[in-house]
N, C-alpha and C positions, 0 to 999 in steps of 0.2 A: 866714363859718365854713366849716371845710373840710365839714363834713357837708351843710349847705346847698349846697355847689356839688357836692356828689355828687349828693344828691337831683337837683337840678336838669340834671344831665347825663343820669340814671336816666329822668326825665320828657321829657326834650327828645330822648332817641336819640342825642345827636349825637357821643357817644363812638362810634358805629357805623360808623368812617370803612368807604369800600369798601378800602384797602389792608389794615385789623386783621382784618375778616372774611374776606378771601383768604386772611392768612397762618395765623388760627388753622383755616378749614377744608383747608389743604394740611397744616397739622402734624397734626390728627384724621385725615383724611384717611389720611396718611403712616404714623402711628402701625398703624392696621388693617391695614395692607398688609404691615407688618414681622409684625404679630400672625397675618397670616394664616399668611404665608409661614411662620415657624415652626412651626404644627401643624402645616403639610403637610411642614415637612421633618425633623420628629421623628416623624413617624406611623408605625405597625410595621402595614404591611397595611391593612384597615378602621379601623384605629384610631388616637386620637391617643395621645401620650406616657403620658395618664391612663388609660386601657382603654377609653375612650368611642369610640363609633364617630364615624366624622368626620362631621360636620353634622348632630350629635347626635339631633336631634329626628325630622329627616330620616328617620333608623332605622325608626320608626316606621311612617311612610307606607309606608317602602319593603317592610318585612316584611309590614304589612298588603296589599302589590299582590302580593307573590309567595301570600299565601294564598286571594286573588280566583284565580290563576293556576290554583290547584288547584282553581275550582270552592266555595272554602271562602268565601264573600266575607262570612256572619254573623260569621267566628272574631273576627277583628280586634278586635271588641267584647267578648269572652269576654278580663279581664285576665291569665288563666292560661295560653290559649293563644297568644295577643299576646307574650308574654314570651316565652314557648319558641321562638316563632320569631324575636324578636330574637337570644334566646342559641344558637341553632343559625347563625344569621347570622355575626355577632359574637360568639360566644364566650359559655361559661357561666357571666363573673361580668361580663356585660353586664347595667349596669341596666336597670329595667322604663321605658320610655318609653311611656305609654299610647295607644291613640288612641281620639280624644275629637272626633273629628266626623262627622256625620251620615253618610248612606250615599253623599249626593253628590258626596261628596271621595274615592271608592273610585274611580271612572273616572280620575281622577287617577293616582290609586295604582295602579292595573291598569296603563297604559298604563308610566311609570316604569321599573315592574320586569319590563317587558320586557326592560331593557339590564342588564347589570352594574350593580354598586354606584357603583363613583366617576362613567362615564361619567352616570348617572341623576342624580347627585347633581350634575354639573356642566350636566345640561341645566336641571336645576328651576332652577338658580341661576341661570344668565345668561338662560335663557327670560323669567323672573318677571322680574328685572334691567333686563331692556330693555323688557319691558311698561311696568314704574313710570318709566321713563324717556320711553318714547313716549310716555305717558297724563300725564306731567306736560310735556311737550312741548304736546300740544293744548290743556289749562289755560292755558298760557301765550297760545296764540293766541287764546284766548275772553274772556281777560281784560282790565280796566278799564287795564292799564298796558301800552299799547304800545312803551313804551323796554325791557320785559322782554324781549320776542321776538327781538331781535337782541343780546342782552348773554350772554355763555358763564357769569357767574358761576352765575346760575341752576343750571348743569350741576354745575357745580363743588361746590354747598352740597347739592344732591340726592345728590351719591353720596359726599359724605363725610357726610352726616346719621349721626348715631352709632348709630341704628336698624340704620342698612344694615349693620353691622359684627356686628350683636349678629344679624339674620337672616343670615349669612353663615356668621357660628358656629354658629348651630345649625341651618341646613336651615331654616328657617321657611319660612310661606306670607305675612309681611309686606306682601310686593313685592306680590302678588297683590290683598292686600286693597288697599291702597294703589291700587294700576291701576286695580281697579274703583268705586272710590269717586273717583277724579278722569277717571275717563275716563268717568262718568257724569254727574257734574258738570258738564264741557265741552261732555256734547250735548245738555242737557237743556235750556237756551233754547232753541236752534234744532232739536231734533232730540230730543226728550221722549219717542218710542215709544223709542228706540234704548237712549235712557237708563235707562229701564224695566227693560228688559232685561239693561243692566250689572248695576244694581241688582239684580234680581233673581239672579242668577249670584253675589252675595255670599251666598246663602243655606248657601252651602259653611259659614262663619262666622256664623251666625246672633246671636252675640250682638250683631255689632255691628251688625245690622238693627234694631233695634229701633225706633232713632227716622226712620227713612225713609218709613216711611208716614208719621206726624204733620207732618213736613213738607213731603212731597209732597201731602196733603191742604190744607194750611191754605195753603201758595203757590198751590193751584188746578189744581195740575200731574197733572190728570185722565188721561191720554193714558196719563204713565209711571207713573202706580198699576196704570192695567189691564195695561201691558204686564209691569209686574213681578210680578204676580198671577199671570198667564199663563205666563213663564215659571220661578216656583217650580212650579206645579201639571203640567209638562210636563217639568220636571226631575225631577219627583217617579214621573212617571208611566213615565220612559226607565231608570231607578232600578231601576223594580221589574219592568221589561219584561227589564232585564237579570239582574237579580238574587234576585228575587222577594221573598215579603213578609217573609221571614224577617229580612232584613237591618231591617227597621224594627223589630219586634216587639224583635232585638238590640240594635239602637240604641238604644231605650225604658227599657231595665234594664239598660242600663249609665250612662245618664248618673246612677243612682242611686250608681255609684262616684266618677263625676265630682264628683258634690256632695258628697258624705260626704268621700270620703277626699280627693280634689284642693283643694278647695274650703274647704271647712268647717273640714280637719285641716290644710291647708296642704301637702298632699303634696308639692307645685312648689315652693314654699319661699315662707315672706311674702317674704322681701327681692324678689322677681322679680315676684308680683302686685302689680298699680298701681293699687289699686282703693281706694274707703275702707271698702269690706266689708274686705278686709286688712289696713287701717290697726288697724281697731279689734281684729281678731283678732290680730296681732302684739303690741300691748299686752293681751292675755290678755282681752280683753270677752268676754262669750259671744254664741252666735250670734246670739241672738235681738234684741241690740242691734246687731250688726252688720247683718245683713239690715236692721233700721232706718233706722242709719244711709244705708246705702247706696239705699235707698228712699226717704227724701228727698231726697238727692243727684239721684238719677234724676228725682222731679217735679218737680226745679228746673230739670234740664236739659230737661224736653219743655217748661215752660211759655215757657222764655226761646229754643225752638228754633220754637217755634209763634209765640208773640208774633213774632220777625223774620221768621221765611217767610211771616207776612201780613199784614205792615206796611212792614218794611224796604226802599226800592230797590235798595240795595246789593247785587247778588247774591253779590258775592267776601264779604263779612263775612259774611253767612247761610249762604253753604255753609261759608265755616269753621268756624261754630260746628256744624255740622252734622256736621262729620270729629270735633270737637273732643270736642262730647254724645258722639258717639255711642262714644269711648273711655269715656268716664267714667260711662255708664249704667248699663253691667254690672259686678259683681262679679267677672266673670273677663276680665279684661285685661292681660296680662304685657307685660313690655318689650319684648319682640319686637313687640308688639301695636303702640305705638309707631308705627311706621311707617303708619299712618293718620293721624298727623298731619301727615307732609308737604306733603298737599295745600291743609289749610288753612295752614302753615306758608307757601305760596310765595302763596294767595289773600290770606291779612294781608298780607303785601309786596304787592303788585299794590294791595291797595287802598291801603294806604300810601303807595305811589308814586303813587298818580292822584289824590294831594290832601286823601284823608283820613284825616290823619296828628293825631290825638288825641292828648294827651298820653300816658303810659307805651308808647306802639303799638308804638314798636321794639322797645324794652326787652321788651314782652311774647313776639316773634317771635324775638328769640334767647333766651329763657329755652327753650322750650318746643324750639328747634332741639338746645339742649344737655342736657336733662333725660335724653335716653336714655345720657349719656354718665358720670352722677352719679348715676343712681337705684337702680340694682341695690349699685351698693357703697355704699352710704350706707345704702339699709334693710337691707344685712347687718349693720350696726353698731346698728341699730334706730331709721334715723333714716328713716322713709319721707316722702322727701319730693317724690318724684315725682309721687303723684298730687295732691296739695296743691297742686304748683306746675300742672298742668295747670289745675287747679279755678280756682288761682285766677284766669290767665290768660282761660279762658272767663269767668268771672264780670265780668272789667274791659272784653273787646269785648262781654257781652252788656250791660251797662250801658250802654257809650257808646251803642252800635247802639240801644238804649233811650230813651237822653236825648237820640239826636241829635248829640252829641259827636261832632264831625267839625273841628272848629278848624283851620285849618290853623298850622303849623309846619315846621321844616326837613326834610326829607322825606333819610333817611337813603341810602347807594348800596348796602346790602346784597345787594338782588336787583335 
């Protein structure tokens, strides 16, 4: 029956030839690049065609480093003042782009808006760009599949990942989080203080910290607890040496907007948060079943991130699941957000390719390659099916990774 031979190609990978995966990531690929090239060749000044400043988000940071510039470094956090200086930027029917991170992601922004608008905006871009590039570069050398390290596709599926298009469009910190989380990865067998320390430099993004202690605990990974420890508390401490304490106190009562109006009201838009805190709120739940929801979501993912970091050998499957929790823990996760999964994206290939190739395993690694590419317009139609599909993906390697499911099978040429 023909659904039986789908199935059965769905299970086995092996519709994953290496020529279909080249050509559908040189057509995504291709596609971003005509997408880019367009806003930049309709833009009137700062802005695109739509009155948005170019790399949307971007805006943001970059207002908040010119008000560091004045000396002002709590305003950023003040929604009223944040705005005003968007729209003195950009113009007075620039929407409010808020900013919504900690005081550590100000040195950032300070340094930035030292330059003009675009040239700032093209440094964050290829800076970040080539980090997530270098830092899934090293992944590759650490990893259980040494036919990776000499094969370009790898390069090829990295930069046309539908994430990188969607951080491109709007200025995101994607690339960043991304580097830090596989460039942390890579040194943390042989080099665990150093990893510590990556780790710990995510605290810029704190939500997706979450489940890093739990698993650097329960693997045993002592070394890069303390040094992650250390360097939040020293980040913490160059913060307020530079800034003083005000910016905390600011930071403090504003995530109070964060959560109300961003979060809770959907500010961002459901179709853009990837969470099933927003699954439930898009279909009108109220909070209180949402946060729920999302609360067990989260204890499922620390106990199946704990269970593998201190049981499993595999390290490429545990740290995937580890990029993979650590989207899906928080409630505030957008698609730009996204981009943390590439690293476990390229560690599923790697282990897939060094033998432990389980049933669904491919199928799972381009599901989740091309979720950034179908999720934002799909829950605008009210279909959220982005985060579901990452859910479920985690849930089929943390079973296998669980039961041992390791079978071997045709071992796909994707990556």
């Amino acid at each position: 029956m023909a659904g039986g031979k789908i199935l059965s190609h769905l299970a086995s990978g092996d519709f994953l030839t290496r020529e279909r995966i080249r050509l559908w990531s040189l057509a995504i690929g291709a596609a971003s690049l005509i997408a880019l090239a367009y806003l930049g060749l309709t833009a009137h000044g700062l802005n695109d065609n739509n009155g948005r400043p170019l790399g949307s988000d971007f805006s943001n940071v970059y207002a908040a480093g010119t008000l560091v510039h004045e000396g002002r470094a709590a305003a950023p956090f003040d929604p009223a003042l944040q705005h005003a200086r968007e729209q003195a930027i950009f113009g007075k029917t620039t929407p409010f782009y808020g900013w919504h991170y900690p005081p550590f992601f100000l040195f950032v922004a300070q340094a930035l808006a030292a330059l003009p608008y675009i040239p700032a905006l093209i440094v964050w871009q290829v800076t970040s760009f080539a980090l997530y590039v270098f830092a899934l570069a090293r992944l590759i050398k650490t990893s259980p599949a040494p036919q990776l390290r000499g094969d370009p596709l790898w390069l090829l599926l990295a930069a046309a990942f539908p994430a990188v298009f969607i951080n491109l469009v709007h200025g995101h910190n994607g690339f960043l989080t991304a580097a830090l989380f596989a460039g942390a990865l890579s040194m943390l067998p042989s080099r665990p203080a150093v990893a510590g320390i990556l780790f710990g430099l995510s605290v810029y993004k704190p939500q997706f910290g979450v489940l890093i202690p739990f698993a650097l605990i329960a693997g045993g990974y002592w070394r890069a607890v303390f040094a992650a420890a250390a360097t939040v508390i020293a980040f913490a401490l160059a913060v307020t040496a530079a800034y003083g304490m005000d910016v905390w106190t600011a930071f403090l009562a504003s995530t109070e907007f964060t959560r109300h109006v961003v979060l809770e009201q959907g500010g961002a838009g459901w179709f853009k948060i990837q969470s099933m805190f927003s699954l439930v709120r898009m279909y009108g739940g109220p909070i209180e079943l949402a946060y729920a929801a999302q609360g067990i979501i989260a204890l499922v993912v620390v106990a199946a991130v704990v269970h593998a970091w201190s049981r499993t050998d595999r390290f490429a499957a545990k740290a995937a699941l580890l990029c993979i929790g650590s989207f899906l823990a928080t409630p505030y996760s957008l698609d730009y957000d996204m981009m943390i999964l590439a690293p476990a994206i390229l560690l599923l290939a790697a282990d897939h390719r060094s033998g432990n190739s389980a049933p669904w395993r491919a199928t799972a690694i381009a599901l989740i390659w091309l979720v950034p590419f179908f999720a934002r317009a799909l829950g605008a139609i009210g279909l959220p099916v982005g985060a579901i599909a990452i859910l479920a993906v985690f849930v089929l390697v943390a079973r296998q990774e669980r039961a041992g499911e390791s079978a071997s099978g045709p071992a796909p040429t994707f990556a």
